[in-house]
C-alpha positions in Angstrom: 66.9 -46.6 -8.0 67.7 -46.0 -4.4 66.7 -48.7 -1.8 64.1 -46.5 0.4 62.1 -46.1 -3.4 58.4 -47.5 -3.3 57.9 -49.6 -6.5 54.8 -49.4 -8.0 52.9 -51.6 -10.9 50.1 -50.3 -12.6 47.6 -52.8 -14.0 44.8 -51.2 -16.1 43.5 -52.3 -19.6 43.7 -48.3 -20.3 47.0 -47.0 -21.7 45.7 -43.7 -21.6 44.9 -44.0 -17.4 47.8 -46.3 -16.9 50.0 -42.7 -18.5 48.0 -40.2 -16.4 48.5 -42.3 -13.2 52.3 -42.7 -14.0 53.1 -39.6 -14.3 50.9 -38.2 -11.2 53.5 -40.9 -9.9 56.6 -40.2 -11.4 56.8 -37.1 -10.7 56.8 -37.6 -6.6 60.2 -38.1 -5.1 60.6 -41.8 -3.5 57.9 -43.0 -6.1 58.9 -45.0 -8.7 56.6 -47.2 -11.3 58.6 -50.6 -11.7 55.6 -51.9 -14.8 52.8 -51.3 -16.1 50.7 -53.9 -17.6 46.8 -54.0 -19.0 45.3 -57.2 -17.3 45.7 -59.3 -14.4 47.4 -62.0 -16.1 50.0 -59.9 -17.5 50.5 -58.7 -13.4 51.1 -61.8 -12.4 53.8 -62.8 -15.1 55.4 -59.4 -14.7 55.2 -60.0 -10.9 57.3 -63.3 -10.9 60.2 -61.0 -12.7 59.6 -57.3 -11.1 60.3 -56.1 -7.2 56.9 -54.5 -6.7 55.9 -53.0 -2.9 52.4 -51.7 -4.3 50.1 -52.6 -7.6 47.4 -50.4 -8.5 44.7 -52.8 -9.6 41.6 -52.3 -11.7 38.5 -54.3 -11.3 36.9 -55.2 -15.1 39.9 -56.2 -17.8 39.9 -58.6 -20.4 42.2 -61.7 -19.9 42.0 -61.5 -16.1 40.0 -59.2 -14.3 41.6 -57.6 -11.2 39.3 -59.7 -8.5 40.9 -62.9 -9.9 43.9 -62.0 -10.5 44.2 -61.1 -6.5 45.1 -64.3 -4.9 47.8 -65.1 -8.1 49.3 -62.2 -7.2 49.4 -62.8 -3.7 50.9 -66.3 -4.4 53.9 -64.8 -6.1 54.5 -62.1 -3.4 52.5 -62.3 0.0 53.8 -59.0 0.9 52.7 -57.1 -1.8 50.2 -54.3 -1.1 47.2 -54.3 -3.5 45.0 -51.2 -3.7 42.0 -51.7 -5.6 41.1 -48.9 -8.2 37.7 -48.7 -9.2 34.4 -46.1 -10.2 31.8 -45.2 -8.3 29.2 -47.8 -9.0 26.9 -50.1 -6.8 28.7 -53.3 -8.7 32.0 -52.2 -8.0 31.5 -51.1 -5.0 30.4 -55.0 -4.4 33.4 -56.2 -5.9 35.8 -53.8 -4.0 34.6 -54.7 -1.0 34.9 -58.8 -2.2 38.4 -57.9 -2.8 39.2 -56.8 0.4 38.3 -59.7 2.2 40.2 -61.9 -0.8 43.7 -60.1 0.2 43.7 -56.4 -1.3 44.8 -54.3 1.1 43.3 -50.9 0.2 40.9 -49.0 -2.6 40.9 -45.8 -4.4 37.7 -44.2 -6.0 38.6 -43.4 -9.3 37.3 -40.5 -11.5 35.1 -41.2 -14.5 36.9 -38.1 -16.5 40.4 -38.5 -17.8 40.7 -35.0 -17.0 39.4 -35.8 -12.9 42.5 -37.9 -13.0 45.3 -35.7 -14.1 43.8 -32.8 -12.3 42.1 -33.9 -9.1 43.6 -32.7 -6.1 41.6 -35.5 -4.0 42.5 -38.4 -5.8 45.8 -37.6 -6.3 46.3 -36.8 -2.5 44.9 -39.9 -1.8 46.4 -42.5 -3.8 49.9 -41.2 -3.5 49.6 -40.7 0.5 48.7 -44.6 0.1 51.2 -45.7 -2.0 53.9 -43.6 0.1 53.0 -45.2 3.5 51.5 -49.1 2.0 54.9 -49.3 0.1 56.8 -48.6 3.3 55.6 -51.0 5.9 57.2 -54.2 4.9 60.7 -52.3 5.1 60.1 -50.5 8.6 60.5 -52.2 12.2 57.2 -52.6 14.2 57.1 -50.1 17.0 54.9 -51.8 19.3 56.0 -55.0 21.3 54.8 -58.3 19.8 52.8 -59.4 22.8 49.3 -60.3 23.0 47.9 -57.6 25.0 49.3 -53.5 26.2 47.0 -52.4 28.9 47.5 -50.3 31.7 47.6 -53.3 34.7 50.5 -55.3 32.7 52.3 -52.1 31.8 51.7 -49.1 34.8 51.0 -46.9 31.6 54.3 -47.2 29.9 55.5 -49.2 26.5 59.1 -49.1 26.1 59.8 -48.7 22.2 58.6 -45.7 20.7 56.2 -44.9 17.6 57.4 -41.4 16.1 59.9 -40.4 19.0 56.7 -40.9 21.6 56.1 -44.2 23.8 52.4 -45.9 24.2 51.3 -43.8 27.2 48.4 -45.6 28.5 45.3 -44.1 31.1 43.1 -45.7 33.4 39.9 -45.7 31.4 36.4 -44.0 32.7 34.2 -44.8 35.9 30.7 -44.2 33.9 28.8 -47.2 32.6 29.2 -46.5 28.8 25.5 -45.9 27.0 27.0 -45.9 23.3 29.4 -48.0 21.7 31.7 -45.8 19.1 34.2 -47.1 16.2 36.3 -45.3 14.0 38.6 -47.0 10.8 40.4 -46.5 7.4 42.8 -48.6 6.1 42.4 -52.2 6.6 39.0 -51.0 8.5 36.6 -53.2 6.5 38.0 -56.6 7.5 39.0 -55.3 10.8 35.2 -54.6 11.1 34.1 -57.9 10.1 35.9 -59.1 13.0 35.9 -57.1 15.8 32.1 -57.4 15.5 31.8 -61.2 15.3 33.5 -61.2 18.7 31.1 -58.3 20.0 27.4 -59.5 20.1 24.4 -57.7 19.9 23.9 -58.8 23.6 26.0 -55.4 25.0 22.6 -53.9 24.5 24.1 -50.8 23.2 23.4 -48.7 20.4 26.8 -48.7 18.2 28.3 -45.8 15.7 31.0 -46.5 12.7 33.3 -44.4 10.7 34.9 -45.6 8.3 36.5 -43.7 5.6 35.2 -44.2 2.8 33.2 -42.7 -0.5 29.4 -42.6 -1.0 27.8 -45.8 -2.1 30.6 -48.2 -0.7 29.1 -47.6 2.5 26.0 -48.9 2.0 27.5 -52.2 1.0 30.1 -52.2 3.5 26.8 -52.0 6.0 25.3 -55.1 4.5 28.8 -56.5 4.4 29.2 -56.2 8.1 25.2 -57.8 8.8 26.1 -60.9 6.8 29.7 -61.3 8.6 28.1 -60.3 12.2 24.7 -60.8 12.3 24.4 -57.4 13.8 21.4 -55.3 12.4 23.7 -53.1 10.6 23.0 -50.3 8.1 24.0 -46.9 6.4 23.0 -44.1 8.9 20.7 -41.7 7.4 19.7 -38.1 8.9 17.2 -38.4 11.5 17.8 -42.1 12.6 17.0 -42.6 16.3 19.6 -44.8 17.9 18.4 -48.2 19.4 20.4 -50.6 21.3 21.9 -53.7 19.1 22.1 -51.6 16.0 25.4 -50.4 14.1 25.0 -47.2 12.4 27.7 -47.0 9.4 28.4 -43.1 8.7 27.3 -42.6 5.3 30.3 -41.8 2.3 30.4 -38.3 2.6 28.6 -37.3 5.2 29.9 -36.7 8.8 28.0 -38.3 11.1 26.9 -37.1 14.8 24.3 -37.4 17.3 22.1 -34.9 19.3 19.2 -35.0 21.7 15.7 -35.7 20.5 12.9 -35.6 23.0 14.0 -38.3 25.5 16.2 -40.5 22.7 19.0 -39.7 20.9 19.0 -39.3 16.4 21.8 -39.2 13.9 22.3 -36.2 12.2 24.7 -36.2 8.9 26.2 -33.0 7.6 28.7 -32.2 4.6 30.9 -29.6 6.5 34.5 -29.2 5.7 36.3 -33.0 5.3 38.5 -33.0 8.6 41.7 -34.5 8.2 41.2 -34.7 4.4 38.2 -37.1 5.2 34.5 -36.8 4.9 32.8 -39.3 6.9 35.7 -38.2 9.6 35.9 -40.0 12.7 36.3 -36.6 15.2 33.2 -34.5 14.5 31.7 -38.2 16.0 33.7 -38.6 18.9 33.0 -35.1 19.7 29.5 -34.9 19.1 29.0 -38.4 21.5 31.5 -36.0 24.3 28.7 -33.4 24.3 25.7 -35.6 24.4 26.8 -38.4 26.7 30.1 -37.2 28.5 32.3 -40.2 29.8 29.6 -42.7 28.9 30.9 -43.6 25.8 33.4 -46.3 24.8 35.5 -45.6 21.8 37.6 -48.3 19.6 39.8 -46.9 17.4 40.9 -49.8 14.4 43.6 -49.9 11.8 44.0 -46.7 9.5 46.1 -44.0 8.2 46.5 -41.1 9.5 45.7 -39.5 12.8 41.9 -38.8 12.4 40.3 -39.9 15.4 42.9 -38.4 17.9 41.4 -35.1 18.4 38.2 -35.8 18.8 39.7 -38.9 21.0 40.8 -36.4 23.1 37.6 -34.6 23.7 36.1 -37.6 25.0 38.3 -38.8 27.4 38.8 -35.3 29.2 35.0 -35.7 29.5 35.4 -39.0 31.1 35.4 -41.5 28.1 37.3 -44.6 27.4 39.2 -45.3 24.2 40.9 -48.5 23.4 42.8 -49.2 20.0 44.2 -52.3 17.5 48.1 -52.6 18.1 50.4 -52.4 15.3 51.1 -55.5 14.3 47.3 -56.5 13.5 47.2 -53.5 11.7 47.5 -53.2 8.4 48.5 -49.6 9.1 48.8 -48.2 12.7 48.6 -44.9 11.6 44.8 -43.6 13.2 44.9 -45.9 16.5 48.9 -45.4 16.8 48.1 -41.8 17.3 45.6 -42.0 20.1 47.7 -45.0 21.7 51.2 -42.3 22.1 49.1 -39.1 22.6 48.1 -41.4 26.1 44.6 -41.5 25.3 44.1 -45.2 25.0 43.4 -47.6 28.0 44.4 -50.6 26.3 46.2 -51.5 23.1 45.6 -54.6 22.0 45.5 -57.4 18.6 42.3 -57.4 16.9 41.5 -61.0 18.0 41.6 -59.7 21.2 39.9 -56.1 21.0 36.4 -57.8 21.5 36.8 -60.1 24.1 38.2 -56.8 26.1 35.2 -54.9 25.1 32.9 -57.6 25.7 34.4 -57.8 29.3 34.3 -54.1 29.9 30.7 -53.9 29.5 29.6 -57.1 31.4 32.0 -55.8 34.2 30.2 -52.0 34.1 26.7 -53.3 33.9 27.5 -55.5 37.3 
């Protein structure tokens, strides 16, 4: 075993998935399965013995199903990065979701067809490109300074350690009172969500638009999820929707989501062209749909998430006059989607979660003066 080697435990009450898994695992250099146990219980003894980075978790085992076992597991190692692996149901789409806000860190969909396992491309790309990058942040420095707030007055547009080779470049934001609010997540994005919109009230008087990456069916509950946590209206966006001010629009699991004209309003429109970024909801085709249809009006938050989906489109809308602001990295849980915007010098702020909707909340009452 070589020290930069993520250490993975699989806890399934399937032998036969927990061997299809390891060896879609095994067989990736850096990528190494440390146990491999069949219920929660078992995890957590093995856990108190075993240097784990990353357990993939199922939901229903006997002994100890995976939503209890959560917070044991947790005890034993606080660091420990728990991704949740579960089928495509309504109930354990509930119960993923309940699991993210008791400490799991992340979720995989996963096939119904042993054969879906050993030979999807998706899921395979998937889980392994979380493993890789979940398994690696306890052991990498943060990037980003450890103060409360980056923006452009405190910093004249410049953070001094790098992400990737590239400072935070930061950009005075738009002139143009914004008419639509516009959020786009992954990892981490569902408890992220949660918050950032208990500190931003219905009061902004805005209609609002969410992407968050993740399958069909979870999206309906994370909607509900989000209502409950907020008390936003909040719910799944389905084709045809007109927009309305004080009402979140969640863009359904696979389905991008954009807007377009409609008589004097504005309506959702849901497609399933190509995933982008190996994601369908996919936050660009959003960002650049709300470019063409309201040009800089538009604010844009960009949360917690791998990858760099988001940036493009990110882009788009602030060379049309927009405003993007995103979560700093060490409120992230990964600050792979909003540290891409923040060093491509898109962003005009970069700030903690806690302190995302205060700004936006400020923003708008200071435009609508």
């Amino acid at each position: 075993m070589t020290s930069d080697e993520v250490r993975v435990m699989l806890v399934d009450d399937s032998a036969v998935i927990r061997g299809l898994i390891a060896r879609m695992i095994e067989g990736e250099p850096g990528l190494r399965i440390a146990a491999s146990v069949g219920n929660g219980q078992m995890a957590v003894d093995r856990l108190k013995t075993n240097p784990v980075d990353v357990i993939i978790l199922d939901i229903e085992m006997p002994v100890m199903d995976g939503l209890t076992a959560i917070p044991k597991l947790l005890e034993v190692k606080p660091d420990v990065k728990i991704i949740m692996a579960s089928t495509l149901t309504e109930k354990n789409a509930e119960i993923s979701l309940r699991a993210l806000e008791a400490g799991a860190t992340d979720y995989v969909p996963k096939p119904t067809a042993t054969r879906e396992i050993s030979g999807g491309d998706v899921f395979k790309h998937e889980l392994l490109e979380k493993i890789r990058q979940l398994g690696l942040i306890n052991r990498r420095p943060p990037s980003t300074p450890t103060a409360a707030a980056v923006t452009a007055k405190t910093t004249a547009g410049r953070v001094a350690k790098p992400l990737y080779d590239k400072p935070v470049q930061l950009r005075a934001g738009g002139h143009v009172r914004p008419r639509i609010l516009a959020v786009g997540s992954s990892t981490g994005g569902p408890q992220a969500l949660s918050q950032f919109f208990k500190d931003v009230r219905p009061e902004i008087n805005l209609p609002v638009v969410v992407t968050q990456h993740m399958p069909a069916t979870f999206t309906a509950i994370l909607a509900e999820h989000i209502a409950k946590a907020s008390g936003w209206p909040c719910a799944e966006a389905a084709d045809g929707m007109t927009l309305e001010a004080g009402h979140i629009y969640v863009a359904p699991g696979n389905y991008h989501m954009t807007v377009e004209k409609s008589g004097a309003g504005m309506v959702i429109r849901t497609n399933q062209d190509p995933p982008e970024n190996f994601c369908r909801p996919s936050v660009d085709p959003m960002l650049r749909s709300l470019a063409a249809q309201f040009g800089g009006a538009v604010l844009a938050v960009i949360l917690t998430g791998m990858g760099h989906d988001g940036r493009d489109g990110a882009k788009i809308l602030v060379e049309a006059g927009g405003t993007v602001v995103a979560q700093d990295e060490v409120s992230s849980v990964v600050w792979g989607m909003p540290g891409a915007v923040a060093t491509a010098g898109l962003c005009e702020a970069v700030l903690p979660l806690n302190d995302l909707g205060p700004h936006v909340m400020n923003k708008l009452r200071t435009r609508a003066a």
